[in-house]
C-alpha positions as CSV (number, residue, x, y, z in Angstrom):
1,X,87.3,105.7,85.4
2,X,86.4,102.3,86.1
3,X,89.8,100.7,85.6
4,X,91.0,103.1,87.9
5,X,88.7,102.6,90.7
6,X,89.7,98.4,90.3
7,X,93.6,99.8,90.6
8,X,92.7,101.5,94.0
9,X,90.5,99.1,95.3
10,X,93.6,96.4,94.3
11,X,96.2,98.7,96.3
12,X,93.9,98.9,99.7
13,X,93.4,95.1,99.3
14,X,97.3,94.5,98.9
15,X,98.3,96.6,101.4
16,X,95.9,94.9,103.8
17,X,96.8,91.7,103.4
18,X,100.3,92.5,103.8
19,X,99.5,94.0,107.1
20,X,97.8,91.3,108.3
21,X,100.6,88.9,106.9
22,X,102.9,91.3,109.1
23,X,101.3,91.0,112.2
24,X,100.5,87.2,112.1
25,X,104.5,86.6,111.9
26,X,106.1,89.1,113.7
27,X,110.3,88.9,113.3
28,X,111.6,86.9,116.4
29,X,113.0,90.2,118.4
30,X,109.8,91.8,117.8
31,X,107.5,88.5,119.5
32,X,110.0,88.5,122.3
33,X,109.6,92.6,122.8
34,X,106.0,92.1,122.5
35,X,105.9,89.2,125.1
36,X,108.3,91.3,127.3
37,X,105.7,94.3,127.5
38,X,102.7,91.9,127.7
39,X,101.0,93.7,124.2
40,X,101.0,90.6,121.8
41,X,97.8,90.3,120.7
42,X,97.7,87.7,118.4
43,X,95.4,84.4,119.5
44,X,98.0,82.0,117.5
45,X,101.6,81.4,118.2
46,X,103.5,83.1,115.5
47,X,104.0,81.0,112.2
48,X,107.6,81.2,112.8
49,X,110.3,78.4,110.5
50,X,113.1,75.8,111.6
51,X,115.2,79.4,110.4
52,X,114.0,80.9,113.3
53,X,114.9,78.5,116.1
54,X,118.9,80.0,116.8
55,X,117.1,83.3,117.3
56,X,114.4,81.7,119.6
57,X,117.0,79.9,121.4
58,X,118.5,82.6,123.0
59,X,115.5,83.7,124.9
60,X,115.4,80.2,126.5
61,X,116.7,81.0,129.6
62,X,114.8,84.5,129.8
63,X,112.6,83.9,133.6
64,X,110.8,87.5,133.0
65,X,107.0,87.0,134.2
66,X,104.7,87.2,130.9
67,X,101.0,87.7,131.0
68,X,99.7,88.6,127.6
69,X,100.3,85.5,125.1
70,X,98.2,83.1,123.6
71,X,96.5,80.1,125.5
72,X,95.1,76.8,123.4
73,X,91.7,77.4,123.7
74,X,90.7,73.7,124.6
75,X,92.8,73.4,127.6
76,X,90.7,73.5,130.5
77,X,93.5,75.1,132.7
78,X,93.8,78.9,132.3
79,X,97.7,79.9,133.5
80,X,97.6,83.5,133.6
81,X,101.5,83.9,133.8
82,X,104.4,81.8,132.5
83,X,108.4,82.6,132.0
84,X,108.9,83.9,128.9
85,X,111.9,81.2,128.5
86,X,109.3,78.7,129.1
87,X,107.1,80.0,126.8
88,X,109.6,80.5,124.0
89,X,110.8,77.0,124.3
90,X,106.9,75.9,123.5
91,X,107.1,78.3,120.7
92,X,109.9,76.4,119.5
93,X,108.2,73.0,120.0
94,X,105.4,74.7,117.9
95,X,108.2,74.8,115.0
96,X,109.0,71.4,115.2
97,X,105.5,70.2,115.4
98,X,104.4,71.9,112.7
99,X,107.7,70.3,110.7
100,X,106.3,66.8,111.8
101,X,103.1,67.1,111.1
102,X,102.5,65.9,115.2
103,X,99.1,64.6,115.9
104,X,99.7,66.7,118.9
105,X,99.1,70.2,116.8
106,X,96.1,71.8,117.6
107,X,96.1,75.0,115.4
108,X,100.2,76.1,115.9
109,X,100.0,74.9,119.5
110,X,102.2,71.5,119.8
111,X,100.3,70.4,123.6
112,X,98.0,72.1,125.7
113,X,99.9,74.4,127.7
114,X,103.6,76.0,127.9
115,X,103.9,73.8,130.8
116,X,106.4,71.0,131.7
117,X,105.0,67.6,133.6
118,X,106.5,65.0,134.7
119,X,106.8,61.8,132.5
120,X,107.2,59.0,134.6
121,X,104.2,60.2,137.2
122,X,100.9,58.1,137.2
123,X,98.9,61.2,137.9
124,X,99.6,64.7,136.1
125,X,102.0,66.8,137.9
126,X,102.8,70.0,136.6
127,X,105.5,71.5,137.4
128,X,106.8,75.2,137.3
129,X,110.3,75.6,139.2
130,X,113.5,77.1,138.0
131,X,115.3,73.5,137.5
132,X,112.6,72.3,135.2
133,X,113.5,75.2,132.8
134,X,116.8,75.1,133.0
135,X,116.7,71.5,132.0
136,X,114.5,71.5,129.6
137,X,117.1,74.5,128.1
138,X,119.3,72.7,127.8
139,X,117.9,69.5,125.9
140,X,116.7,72.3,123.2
141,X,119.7,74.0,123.4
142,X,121.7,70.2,123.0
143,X,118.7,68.9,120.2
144,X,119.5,72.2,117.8
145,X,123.3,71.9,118.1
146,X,123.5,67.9,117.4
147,X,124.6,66.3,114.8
148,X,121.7,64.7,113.0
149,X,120.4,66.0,110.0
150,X,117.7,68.1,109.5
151,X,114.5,66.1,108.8
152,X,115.9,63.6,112.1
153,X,116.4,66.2,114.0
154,X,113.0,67.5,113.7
155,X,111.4,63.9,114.3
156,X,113.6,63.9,117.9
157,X,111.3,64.8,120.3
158,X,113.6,67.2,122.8
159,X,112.8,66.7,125.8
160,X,113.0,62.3,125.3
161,X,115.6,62.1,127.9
162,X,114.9,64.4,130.6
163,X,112.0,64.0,133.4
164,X,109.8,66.1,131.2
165,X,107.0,66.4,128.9
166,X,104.7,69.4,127.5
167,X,101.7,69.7,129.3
């Protein structure tokens, strides 16, 4: 009778922990549907691999309005919306800080924000327009599909030659 009790206790236990598994690391289609209808509830950016990034990448143009996703918790600036393009091109940045082991990384989040500033400015200036995206697009987009080799490719920071950094 005992033995039997430790079998079902070891099922519930497995079966939890694969739920939980689950739900920290959504498939890619079903983050984006989540982020889509605002009902991702995780507080962590999904722990998604360098396997995922082609999938990701074709969301990065995406400008639908998100409000549910997760926020680093020690940023002092609270944005209560951001493009979901936006956001998946921090998700990705996530990937490859997580590959490099950035100093950056707090938790999965590579910066404090899925927000682009401007490099060159003496003061922090955020900035949130439809260009900005759309460049910084494209340097993903142009990173993934070069030539280097993996482990280089992953130590290239993206966005090096555009106006732009993460926030």
């Amino acid at each position: 009778m005992k033995s039997l009790y430790k079998l079902i206790i070891s099922i519930i236990l497995v079966g939890l922990i694969g739920c939980e598994k689950q739900a920290d690391n959504p498939e890619v289609e079903t983050y984006i549907n989540q982020l889509k209808s605002n009902s991702y509830e995780a507080h962590e950016l999904p722990a998604f691999q360098p396997s995922d990034i082609p999938a990701l990448l074709n969301y990065r143009n995406e400008t639908t309005v998100i409000s549910n996703f997760p926020h680093n918790g020690i940023s002092s600036l609270w944005a209560p919306e951001c493009k979901l393009g936006m956001y998946v091109l921090w998700t990705i940045e996530s990937i490859r800080a997580v590959e490099t082991k950035s100093e950056y990384l707090i938790g999965r989040f590579p910066s404090q924000n899925p927000i682009l500033a401007l490099r060159s400015s003496t003061e922090l200036k955020l900035v949130y327009d439809t260009k900005s995206q759309n460049d910084a697009a494209k340097a993903y987009y142009d990173w993934w599909h070069s030539i280097h080799i993996f482990k280089d490719k992953m130590k290239i920071d993206p966005l090096k030659d555009t106006d732009y950094r993460w926030h």
